[in-house]
N, C-alpha and C positions, 0 to 999 in steps of 0.2 A: 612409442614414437610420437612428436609432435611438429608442429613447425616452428619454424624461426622466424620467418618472414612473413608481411602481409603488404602488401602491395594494397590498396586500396581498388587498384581496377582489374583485379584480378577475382576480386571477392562478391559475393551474391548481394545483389540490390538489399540497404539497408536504412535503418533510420534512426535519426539523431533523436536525442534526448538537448529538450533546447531550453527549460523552464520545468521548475518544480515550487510548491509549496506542499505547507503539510500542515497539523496539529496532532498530536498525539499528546499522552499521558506526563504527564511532567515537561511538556515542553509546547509552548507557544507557533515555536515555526522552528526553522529546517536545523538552525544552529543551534540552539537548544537541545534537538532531537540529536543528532549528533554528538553533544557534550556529552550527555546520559549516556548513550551508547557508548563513547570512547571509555568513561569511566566506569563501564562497568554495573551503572546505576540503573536499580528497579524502582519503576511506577506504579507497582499495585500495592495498594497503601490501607491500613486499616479504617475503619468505620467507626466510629467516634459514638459514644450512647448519643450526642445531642444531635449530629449528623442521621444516625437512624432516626431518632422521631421524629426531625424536621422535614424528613424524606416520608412520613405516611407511617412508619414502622409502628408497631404493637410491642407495648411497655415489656408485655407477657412473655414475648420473644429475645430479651438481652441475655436470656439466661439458656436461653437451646441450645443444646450441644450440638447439633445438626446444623445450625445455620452457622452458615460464612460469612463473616464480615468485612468482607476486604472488595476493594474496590480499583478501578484503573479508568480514571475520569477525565475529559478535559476541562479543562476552567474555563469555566462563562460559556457555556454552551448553551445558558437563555439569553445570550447578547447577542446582537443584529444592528448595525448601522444601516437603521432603517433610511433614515435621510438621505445617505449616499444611493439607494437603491430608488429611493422615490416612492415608498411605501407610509403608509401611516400608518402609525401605531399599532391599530384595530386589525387592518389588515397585515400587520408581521405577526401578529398573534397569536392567529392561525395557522402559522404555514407550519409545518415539520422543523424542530429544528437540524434534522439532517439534510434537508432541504437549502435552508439557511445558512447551514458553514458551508455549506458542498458551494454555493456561490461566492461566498466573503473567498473561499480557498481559491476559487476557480480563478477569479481575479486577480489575486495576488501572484498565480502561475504565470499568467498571461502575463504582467509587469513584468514575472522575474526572467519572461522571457523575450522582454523589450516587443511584446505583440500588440500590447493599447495605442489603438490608434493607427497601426501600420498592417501586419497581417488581418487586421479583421476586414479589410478592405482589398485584401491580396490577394484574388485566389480564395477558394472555398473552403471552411473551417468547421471540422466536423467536433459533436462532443458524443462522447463514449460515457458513459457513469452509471453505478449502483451502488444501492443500498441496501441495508437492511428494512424490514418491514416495519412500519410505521407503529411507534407505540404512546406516540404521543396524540395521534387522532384519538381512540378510543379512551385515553385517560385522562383528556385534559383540555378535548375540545367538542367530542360530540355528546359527552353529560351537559353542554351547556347548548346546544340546540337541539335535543330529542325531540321538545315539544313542534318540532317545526318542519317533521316530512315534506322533503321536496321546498323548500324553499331555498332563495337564490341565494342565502347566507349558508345554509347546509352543504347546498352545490359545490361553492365556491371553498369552503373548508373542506371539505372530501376531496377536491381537485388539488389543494394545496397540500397534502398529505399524502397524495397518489405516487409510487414506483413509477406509472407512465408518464409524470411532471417532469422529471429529475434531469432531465437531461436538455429537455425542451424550457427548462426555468432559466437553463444557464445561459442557453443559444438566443432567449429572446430579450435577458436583461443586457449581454454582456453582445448584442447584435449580428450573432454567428450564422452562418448561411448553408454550411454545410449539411451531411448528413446529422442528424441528433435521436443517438441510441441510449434508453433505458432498458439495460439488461439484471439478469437476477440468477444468477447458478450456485446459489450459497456462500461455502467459504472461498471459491475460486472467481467470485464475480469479479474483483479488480483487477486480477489479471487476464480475464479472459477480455473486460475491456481495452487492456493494454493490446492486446493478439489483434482482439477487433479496430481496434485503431489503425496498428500497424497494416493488416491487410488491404486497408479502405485508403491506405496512402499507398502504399504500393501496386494498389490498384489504379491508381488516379482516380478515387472517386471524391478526395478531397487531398488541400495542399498541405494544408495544417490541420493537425487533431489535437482535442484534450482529453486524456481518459483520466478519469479519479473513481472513486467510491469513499461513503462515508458510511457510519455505524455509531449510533450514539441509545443509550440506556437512558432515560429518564427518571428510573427506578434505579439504577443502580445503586445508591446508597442503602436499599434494603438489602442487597448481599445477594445469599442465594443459597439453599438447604443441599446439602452435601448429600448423595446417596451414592452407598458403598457399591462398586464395580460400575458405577456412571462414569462418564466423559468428564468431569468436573474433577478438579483438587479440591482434595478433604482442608486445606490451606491458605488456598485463593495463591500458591506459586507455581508453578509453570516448568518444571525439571526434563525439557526434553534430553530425550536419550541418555537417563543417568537409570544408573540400579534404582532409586528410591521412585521413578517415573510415576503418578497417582494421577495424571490427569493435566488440563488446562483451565484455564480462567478465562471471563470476557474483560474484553477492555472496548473503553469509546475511542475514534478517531477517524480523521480524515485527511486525503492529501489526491494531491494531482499531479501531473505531468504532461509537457506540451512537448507534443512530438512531429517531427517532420521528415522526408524523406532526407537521409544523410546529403547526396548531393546538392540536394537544394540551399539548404544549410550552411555547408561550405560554400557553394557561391555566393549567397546572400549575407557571409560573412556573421553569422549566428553566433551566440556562446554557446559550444554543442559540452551538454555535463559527461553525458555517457553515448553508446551504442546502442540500440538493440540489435545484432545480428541477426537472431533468430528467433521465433514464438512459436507455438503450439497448443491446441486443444484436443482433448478427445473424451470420452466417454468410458466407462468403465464395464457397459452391457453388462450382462447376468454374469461376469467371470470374475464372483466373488460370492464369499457365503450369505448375503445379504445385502439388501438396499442399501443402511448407511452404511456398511462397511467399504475398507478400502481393498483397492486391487492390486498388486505389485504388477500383475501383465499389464493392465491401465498406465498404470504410473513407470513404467519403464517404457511403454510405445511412446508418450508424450515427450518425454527427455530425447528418445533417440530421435524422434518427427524436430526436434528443436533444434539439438543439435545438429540436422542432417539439412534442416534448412540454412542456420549461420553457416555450415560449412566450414565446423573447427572442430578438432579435434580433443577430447574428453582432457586429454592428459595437459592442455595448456589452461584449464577451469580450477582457478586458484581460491576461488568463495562458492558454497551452496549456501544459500539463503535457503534451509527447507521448512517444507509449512509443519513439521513439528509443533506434535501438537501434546506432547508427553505423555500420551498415554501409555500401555505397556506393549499393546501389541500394535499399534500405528505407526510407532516410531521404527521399530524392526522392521516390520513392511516395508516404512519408505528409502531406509537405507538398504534393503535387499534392490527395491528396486534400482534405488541408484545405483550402487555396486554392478547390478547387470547391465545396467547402461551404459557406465564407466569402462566394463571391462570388454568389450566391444570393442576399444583402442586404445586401451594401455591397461599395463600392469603392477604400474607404479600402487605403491600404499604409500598411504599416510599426508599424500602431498596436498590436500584438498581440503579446506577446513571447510564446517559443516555447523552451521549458527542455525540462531531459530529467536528473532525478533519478538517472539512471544514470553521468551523468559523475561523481557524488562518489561512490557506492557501488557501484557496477557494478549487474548486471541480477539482479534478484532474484528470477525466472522466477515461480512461484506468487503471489508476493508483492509483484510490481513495483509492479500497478496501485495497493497498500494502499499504499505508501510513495511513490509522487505525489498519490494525494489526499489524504495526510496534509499534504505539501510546500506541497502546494493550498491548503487550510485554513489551513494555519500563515500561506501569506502575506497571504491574505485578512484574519487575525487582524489582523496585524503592519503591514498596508498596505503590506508595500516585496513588490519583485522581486525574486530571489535571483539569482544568477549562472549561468551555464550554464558547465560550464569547456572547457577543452582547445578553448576558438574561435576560431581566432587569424585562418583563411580560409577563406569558406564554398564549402561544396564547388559543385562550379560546374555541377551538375546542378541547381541552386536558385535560380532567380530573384528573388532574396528583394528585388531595385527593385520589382520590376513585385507583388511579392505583398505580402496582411495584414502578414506576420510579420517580427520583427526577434529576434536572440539575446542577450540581455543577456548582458554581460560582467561588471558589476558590479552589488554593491549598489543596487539603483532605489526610491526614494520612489512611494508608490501614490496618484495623486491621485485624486479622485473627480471623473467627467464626467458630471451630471448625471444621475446613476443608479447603483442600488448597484454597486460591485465584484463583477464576476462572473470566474472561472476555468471551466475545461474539464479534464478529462484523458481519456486516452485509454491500450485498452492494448491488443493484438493476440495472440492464442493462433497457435502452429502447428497446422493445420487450419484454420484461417479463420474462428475465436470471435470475434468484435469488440464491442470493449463502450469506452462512452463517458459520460461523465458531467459533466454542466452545475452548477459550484457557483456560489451566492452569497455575499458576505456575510451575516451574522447581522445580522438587523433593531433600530433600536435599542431597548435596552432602558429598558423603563420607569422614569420616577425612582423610587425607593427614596422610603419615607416616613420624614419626619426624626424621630428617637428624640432625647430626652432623654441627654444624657450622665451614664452613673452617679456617683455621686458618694459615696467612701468606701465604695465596694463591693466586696468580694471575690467576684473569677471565678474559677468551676471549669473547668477546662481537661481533660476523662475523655481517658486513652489507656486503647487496652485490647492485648490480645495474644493470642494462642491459648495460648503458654508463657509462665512467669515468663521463661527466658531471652531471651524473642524481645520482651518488654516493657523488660528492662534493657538 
């Protein structure tokens, strides 16, 4: 049983989705990211002999049978428009470069959320964000001031490099007043900033939030040595929930999203992309055979806590974005879990597709969950299903007759069943963080009041620039 109807003031306090940007693996920003997806198209791309040694690699190594060479990169992840930021040189040099897109992105959110210049000044602006742990301090900036214990060049690049910056980089360049949270829960860190966002607005603790996370390899060109029954593909591809399942891949990227209380939203006349109805985090305690392992009771309390706060029913959730990570026995897990989640209010099969954003770009650990709800959104926008790739036979620990979920293969058109489009995503930390998140579509928007067409009038069209050169 599900509904048909949704009245909007009938429904549990919720928040708009009002600006996003992104970079991932074979795409620059959000439209790009989407084209790849709609077609199907994989980013983890081979390593090139001249790519390995211009990355550090050893001659010795082109010929290991152990090592992988495939990679899931962004492009120009050493660029920084320093000048827009007010930095020189010397000083962008040091910072992280995850530090450095996680701002160039945050920006760009803020624009796409028509927020420069108006919300930062509106009401309190909270930032949410995490990363991965810095690997570009130790290999690329503290070999060049060892000699210099405690000095104020040492300081100031350990600071630049810091998890506790990240957030506090964004709120002081980009002049946010809000709360400013640097969190870290592994692979569920960006969504668990998404939840945290959400709550600190629906708390009123701020008006507007930005949650992102980024994840970038410096090394990645070297690959990474494949060992038999590890979390890694022997491959560098990504086969969630298929029979041949071997594992996951990393991939670099970043992305954000500005989000605001729904009501506010609509009055203030916002482009709202999507919904969040509902979020959830929890923990997996000792009710699992081990630390990294996963928990299907974990991971079924956080779906149903997600679900129970949107206040929608299982059977109208037409996308899982799950954090599918292909292993052999992870991926069973987290569809058992789903399945009991699901089956809690309906007993529908099949009707639910079941993607995993890691088969085009590998797993993007800090950053996974931002780059499926990005996925999420986009399709909700766009109304179709995207493809899940590398599915060719589902692994046969997965009952997928008897359960909700089916994996689209293709391109799928989104109809509407009598109630808005809703997606899910989900993402899983090592130690047992679980965090999950109930999107909708974006409610329609109001007709527009018909204007007069000009007639013999000259428009001003203002571009501006920080430089004359960055203008031309």
């Amino acid at each position: 049983m599900h509904d048909t109807t949704d009245p909007l003031d009938e429904q549990a306090p919720a928040v708009a989705v009002i600006g996003m940007a992104g970079r991932f693996p074979g795409a620059d920003d959000l439209d790009a990211f989407w084209d790849n997806l709609a077609a199907g198209r994989e980013s983890v791309r081979p390593v090139t002999d001249e790519e390995f040694l211009a990355a550090g690699g050893d001659r010795r190594d082109l010929d290991d049978p152990s090592l992988v060479r495939m990679a899931s990169v962004v492009d120009g992840m050493d660029r920084f428009d320093a000048d827009f930021f007010g930095y020189s040189p010397a000083e962008a040099a040091v910072v992280d470069p995850q530090q450095r897109l996680l701002l160039e992105t945050a920006y760009h959110a803020l624009e796409d959320a028509g927020c420069l210049g108006r919300s930062r000044t509106n009401g309190t602006f909270g930032v949410y964000a995490g990363s991965g742990d810095s690997r570009y301090y130790p290999a690329h900036v503290y070999p060049h001031h060892a000699g210099q214990p405690g000095s104020v060049e040492l300081v100031h690049a350990a600071t630049a490099n810091s998890l506790g910056t990240l957030a506090t980089r964004v709120s002081y360049e980009l002049g946010l007043t809000g709360p400013s949270v640097s969190l870290q829960t592994a692979c569920s860190t960006a969504l668990v900033a998404v939840h945290t966002a959400c709550q600190d607005l629906l708390d009123h603790r701020c008006d507007t939030a930005l949650a992102a996370a980024v994840s970038l390899n410096p090394s990645a060109m070297l690959g990474y040595r494949h060992v038999p029954d590890g979390p890694f593909s022997p491959d560098g591809h990504c086969r969630a929930f298929a029979a041949d399942a071997a594992g996951t891949s990393s991939g670099d990227g970043v992305g954000a999203v500005v989000l605001k209380r729904l009501e506010d939203a609509l009055a203030d006349g916002d482009r709202i992309r999507a919904v969040v109805r509902g979020s959830a985090v929890n923990n997996d305690g000792r009710r699992k055979v081990g630390f990294s392992a996963p928990s299907a009771a974990g991971q079924t309390e956080v779906v149903l806590a997600a679900q129970a706060q949107a206040e929608v029913d299982a059977g109208t959730i037409g996308l899982i974005e799950a954090h599918g990570t292909a292993t052999r026995l992870g991926d069973p897990i987290e569809v058992a879990a789903l399945t009991e989640a699901f089956r809690q209010s309906t007993d529908r099969t099949g009707f639910c597709a079941l993607g995993s954003v890691k088969t085009n770009i590998g797993h993007l650990g800090a950053a996974a969950g931002i780059a499926g709800l990005i996925k999420a959104v986009l399709a909700l926008e766009h109304r179709q299903i995207p493809p899940s790739l590398h599915f060719d036979r589902p692994n046969p620990l997965i009952d997928f007759a008897a359960g909700p979920f089916r994996v689209p293969t293709a391109l799928e058109d989104w109809p509407a069943d009598g109630h808005p489009r809703r997606a899910a995503v989900s993402a899983f930390g090592i130690g047992g963080t679980n965090a999950h998140v109930v999107l909708e579509e974006a409610p329609p928007a109001a007709p527009a009041a018909p204007r007069p067409a000009p007639q013999d009038r000259r428009l001003v069209l203002p571009l501006s620039a920080r430089t004359a050169a960055a203008l031309r």
